[in-house]
C-alpha positions as CSV (number, residue, x, y, z in Angstrom):
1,X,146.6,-123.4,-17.9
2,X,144.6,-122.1,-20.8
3,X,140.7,-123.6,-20.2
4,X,139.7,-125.3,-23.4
5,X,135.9,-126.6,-23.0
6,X,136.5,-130.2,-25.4
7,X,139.2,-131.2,-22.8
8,X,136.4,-131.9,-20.6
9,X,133.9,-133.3,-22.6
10,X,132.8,-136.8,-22.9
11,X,132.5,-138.3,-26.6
12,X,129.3,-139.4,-27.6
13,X,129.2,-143.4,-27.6
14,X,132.8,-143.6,-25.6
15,X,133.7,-145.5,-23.0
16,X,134.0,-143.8,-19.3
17,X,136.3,-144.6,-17.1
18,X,136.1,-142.2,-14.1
19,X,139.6,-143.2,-12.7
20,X,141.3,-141.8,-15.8
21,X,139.6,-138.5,-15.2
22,X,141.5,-135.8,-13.3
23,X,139.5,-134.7,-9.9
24,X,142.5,-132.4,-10.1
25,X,144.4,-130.4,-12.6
26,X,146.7,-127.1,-13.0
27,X,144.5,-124.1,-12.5
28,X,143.8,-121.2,-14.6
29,X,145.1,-118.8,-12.2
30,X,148.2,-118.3,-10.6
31,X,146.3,-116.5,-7.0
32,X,143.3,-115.5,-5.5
33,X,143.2,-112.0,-6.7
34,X,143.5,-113.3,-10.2
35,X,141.1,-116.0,-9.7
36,X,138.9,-113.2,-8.8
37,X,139.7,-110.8,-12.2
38,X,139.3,-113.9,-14.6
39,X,135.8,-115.0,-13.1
40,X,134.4,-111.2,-12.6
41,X,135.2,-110.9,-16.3
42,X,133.7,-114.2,-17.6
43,X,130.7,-112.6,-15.8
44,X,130.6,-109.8,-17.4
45,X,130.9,-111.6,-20.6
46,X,128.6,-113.7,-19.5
47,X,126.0,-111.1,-18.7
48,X,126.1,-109.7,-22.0
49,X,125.7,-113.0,-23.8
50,X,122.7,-113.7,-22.0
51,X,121.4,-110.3,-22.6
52,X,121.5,-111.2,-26.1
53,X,120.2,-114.4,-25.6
54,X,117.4,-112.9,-23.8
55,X,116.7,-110.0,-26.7
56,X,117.0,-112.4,-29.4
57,X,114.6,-115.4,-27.7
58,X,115.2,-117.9,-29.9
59,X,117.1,-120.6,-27.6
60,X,116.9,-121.6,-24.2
61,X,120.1,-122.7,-22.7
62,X,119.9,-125.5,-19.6
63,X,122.9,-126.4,-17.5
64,X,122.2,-129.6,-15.3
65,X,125.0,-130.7,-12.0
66,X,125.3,-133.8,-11.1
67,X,127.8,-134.7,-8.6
68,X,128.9,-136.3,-4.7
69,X,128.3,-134.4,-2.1
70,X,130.4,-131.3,-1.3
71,X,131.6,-131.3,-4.8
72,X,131.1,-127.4,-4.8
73,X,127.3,-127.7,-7.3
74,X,126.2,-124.7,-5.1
75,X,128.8,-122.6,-5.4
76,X,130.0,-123.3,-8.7
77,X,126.2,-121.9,-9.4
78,X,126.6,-119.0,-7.1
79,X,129.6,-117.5,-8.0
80,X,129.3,-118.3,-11.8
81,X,125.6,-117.0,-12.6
82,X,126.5,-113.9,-10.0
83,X,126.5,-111.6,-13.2
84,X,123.3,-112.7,-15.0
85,X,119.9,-110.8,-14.6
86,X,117.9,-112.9,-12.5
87,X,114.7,-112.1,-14.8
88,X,116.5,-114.4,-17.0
89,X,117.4,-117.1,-14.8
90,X,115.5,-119.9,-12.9
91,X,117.1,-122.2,-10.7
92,X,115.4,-125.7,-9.0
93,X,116.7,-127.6,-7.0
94,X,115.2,-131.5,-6.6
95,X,115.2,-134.0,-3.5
96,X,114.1,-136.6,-3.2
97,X,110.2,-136.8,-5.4
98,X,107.1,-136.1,-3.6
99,X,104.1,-138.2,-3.0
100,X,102.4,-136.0,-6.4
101,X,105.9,-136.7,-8.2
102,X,106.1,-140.3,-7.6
103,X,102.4,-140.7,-8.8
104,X,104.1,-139.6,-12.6
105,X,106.7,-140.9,-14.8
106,X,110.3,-140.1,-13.5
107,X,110.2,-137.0,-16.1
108,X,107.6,-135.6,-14.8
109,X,109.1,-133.3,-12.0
110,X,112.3,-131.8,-13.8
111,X,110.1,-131.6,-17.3
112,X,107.7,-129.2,-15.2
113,X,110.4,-126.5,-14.6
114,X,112.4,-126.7,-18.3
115,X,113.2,-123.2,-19.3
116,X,111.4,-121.0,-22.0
117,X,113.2,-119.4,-24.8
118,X,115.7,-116.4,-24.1
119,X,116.2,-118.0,-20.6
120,X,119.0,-120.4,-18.8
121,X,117.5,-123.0,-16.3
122,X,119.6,-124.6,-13.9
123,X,118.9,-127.9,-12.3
124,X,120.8,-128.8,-9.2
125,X,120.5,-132.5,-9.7
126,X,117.8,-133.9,-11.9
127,X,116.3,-136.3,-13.7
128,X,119.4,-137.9,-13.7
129,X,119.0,-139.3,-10.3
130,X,116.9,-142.0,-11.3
131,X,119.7,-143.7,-12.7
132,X,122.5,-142.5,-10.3
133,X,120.8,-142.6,-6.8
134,X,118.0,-145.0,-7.3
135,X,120.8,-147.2,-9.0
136,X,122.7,-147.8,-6.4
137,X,119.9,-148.2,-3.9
138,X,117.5,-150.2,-6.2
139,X,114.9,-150.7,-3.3
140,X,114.1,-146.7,-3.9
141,X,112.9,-148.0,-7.8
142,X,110.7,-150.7,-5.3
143,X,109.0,-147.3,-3.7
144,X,108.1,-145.9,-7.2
145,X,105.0,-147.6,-8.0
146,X,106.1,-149.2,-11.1
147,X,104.7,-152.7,-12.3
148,X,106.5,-155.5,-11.2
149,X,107.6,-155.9,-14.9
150,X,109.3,-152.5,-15.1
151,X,111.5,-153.0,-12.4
152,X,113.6,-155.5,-13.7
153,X,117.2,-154.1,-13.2
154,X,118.5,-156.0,-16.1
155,X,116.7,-153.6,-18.4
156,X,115.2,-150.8,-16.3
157,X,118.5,-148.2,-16.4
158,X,118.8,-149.0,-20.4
159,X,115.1,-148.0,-20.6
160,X,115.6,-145.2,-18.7
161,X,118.7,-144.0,-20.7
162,X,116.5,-143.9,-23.9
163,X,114.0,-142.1,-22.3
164,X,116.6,-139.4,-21.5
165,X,118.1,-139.1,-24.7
166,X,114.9,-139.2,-26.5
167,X,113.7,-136.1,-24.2
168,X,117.2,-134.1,-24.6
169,X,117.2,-134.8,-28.3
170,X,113.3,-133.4,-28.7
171,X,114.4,-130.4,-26.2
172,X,117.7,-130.1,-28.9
173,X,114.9,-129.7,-31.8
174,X,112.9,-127.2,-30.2
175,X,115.7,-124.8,-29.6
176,X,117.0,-125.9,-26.1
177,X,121.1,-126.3,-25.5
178,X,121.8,-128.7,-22.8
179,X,124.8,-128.4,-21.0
180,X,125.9,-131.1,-18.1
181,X,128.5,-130.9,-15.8
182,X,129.1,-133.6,-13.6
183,X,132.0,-132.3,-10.7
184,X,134.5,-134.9,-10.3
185,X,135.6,-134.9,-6.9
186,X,138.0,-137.1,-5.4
187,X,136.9,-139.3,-2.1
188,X,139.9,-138.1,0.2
189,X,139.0,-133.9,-1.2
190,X,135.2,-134.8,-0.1
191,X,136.2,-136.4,3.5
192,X,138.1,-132.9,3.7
193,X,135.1,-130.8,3.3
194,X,132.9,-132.6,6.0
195,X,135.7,-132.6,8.2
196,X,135.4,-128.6,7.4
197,X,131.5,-128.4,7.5
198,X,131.7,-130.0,11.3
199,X,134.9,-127.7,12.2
200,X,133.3,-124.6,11.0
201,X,129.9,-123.3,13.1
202,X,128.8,-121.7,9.7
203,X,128.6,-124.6,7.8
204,X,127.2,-127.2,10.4
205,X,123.6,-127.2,9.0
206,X,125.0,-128.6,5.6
207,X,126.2,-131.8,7.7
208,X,124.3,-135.1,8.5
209,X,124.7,-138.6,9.4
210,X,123.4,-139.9,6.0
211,X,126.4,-137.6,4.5
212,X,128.7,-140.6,5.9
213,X,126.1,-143.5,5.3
214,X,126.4,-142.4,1.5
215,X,130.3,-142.4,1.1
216,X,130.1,-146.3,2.1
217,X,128.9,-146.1,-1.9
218,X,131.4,-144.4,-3.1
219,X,132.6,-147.0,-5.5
220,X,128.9,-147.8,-6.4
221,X,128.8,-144.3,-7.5
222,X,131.6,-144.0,-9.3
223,X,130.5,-146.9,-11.6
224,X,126.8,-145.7,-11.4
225,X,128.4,-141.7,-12.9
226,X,130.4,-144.2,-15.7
227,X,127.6,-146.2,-17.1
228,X,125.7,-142.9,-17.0
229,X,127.9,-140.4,-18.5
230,X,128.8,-142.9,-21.2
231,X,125.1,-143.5,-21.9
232,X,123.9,-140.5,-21.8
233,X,126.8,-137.9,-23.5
234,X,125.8,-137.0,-26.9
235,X,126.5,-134.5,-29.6
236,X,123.3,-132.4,-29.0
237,X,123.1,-132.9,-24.9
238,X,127.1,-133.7,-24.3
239,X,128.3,-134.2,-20.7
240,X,131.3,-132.5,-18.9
241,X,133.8,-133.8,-16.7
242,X,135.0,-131.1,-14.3
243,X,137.9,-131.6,-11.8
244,X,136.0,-130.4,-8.6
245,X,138.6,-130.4,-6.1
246,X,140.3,-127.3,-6.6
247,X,136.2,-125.2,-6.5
248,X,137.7,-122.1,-7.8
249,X,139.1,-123.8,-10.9
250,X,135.9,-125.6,-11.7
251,X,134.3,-122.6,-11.8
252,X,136.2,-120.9,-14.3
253,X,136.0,-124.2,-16.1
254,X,132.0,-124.1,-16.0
255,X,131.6,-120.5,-16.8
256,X,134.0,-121.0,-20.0
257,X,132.2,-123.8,-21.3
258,X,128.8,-122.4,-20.8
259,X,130.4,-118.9,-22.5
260,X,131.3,-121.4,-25.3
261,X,128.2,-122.6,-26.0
262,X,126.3,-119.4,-25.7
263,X,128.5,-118.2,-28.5
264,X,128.1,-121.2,-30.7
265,X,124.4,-120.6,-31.2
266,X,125.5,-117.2,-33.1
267,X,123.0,-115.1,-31.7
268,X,122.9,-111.5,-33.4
269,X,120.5,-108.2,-32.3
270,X,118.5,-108.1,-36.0
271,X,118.5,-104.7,-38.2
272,X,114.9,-103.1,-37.9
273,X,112.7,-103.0,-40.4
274,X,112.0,-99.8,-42.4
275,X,108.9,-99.5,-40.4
276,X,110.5,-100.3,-36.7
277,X,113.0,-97.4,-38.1
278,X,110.2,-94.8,-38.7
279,X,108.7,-95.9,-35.5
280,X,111.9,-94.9,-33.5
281,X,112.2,-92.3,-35.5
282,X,108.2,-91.0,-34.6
283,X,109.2,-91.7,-30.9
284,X,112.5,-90.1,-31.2
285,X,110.5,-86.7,-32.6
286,X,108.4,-86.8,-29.6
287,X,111.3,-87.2,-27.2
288,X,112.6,-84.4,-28.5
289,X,109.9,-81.4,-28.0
């Protein structure tokens, strides 16, 4: 299957429904050793893109995951950043907020750690938690602080949706790209993967009881992820759907798209000017003796 990023991308102002989208689809690769080839040289393409992007510091790129646990956000961020300079990258990670964090507006936190210009940030969940999590357990928004008049769940999540696309189109303005990628994983794939974590020694820390309380939710979520991605997927800040349960597929799937976008913002080293050129010259001269 040829990867083709506006497969997975949800139109702006259309309606989501998660059961229509694939958790699972024909991969890119026909083995391991050619998953292998095709991702170590989307990283090398990808390392020089963001070498340019770095040189040229005009944009900064952000990539926000969203998704259910064991979904693969970790290592689709692992394996597909594995070829960028690191002096370029910044990666966060949010929990749940802290005492501080909960003192601010839900922006706050994440807004704190947006990337500068020339750099990619990546945020392993985000802001976008106030209106997945907290959504479906509404007495967190009780916890928060707010008035009594802002908690009204009949217009809270709108309000917060503006908020969000009010910040992502300001970001858009001011040079950053926003790229989302929400990793579609299927309920039975996920049960799989705990059943794994517990089997396997190595992977035992990443297990807990509250892992099992949350799938109980699982259809909470999945209409939670809907109203979201339909909300909040525009043209400047669009959201991805990518079938998660194959994890070496969606990451040749995320490091395509992001390759995409880097090219779109047609990002080219500039001539010198006569005076940078008789500067290298000068230093060339001195090189030389």
């Amino acid at each position: 299957m040829k990867i083709r990023s506006e497969d997975f991308r949800v139109p702006a102002s259309g309606k989501v429904n998660l059961g229509k989208w694939p958790t699972k689809i024909a991969p890119a690769y026909r083995s391991k050793s050619e998953y292998e080839k095709l991702l170590r040289r989307q990283s090398d393409e990808l390392s020089m893109l963001q070498q340019l992007q770095y040189a040229t510091d005009q944009y900064a790129v952000l990539l926000i995951f969203q998704a259910m646990d064991a979904a693969g956000k970790d290592g689709a961020i692992r394996n597909v950043m594995s070829g960028v300079n690191p002096q370029g990258c910044q990666v966060f990670s949010f929990k749940h907020p802290s005492a501080e964090e909960l003192e601010h507006d839900f922006l706050w936190r994440t807004t704190r750690n947006l990337p500068e210009r020339g750099h990619i940030g990546i945020f392993n969940r985000s802001y976008y938690e106030e209106v997945l999590i907290v959504r479906v357990h509404p007495e967190i928004l009780r916890t928060q602080g707010l008035p009594d008049s802002l908690q009204d769940e009949k217009t809270v999540w709108e309000g917060r949706y503006r908020s969000i696309n009010d910040l992502e189109n300001h970001l858009y303005r001011n040079g950053t790209r926003i790229i989302k990628f929400f990793l579609h994983l299927s309920e039975e794939e996920q049960r799989k993967r705990f059943l794994d974590r517990i089997d396997d020694p190595e992977k035992n820390w990443k297990m807990s009881l509250s892992d099992i309380q949350e799938r109980k939710f699982w259809n909470k979520y999945m209409d939670a992820y809907a109203a979201c991605l339909e909300a909040t997927s525009t043209r400047h800040a669009p959201w991805y759907v990518v079938p998660a349960d194959d994890k070496r597929n969606a990451r040749l799937i995320v490091s395509h798209i992001l390759m995409d976008t880097l090219k779109g913002l047609s990002m080219a080293f500039s001539a010198p000017t006569q005076e940078r050129s008789r500067e290298l010259k000068s230093i060339r001269r001195l090189l030389a003796k």
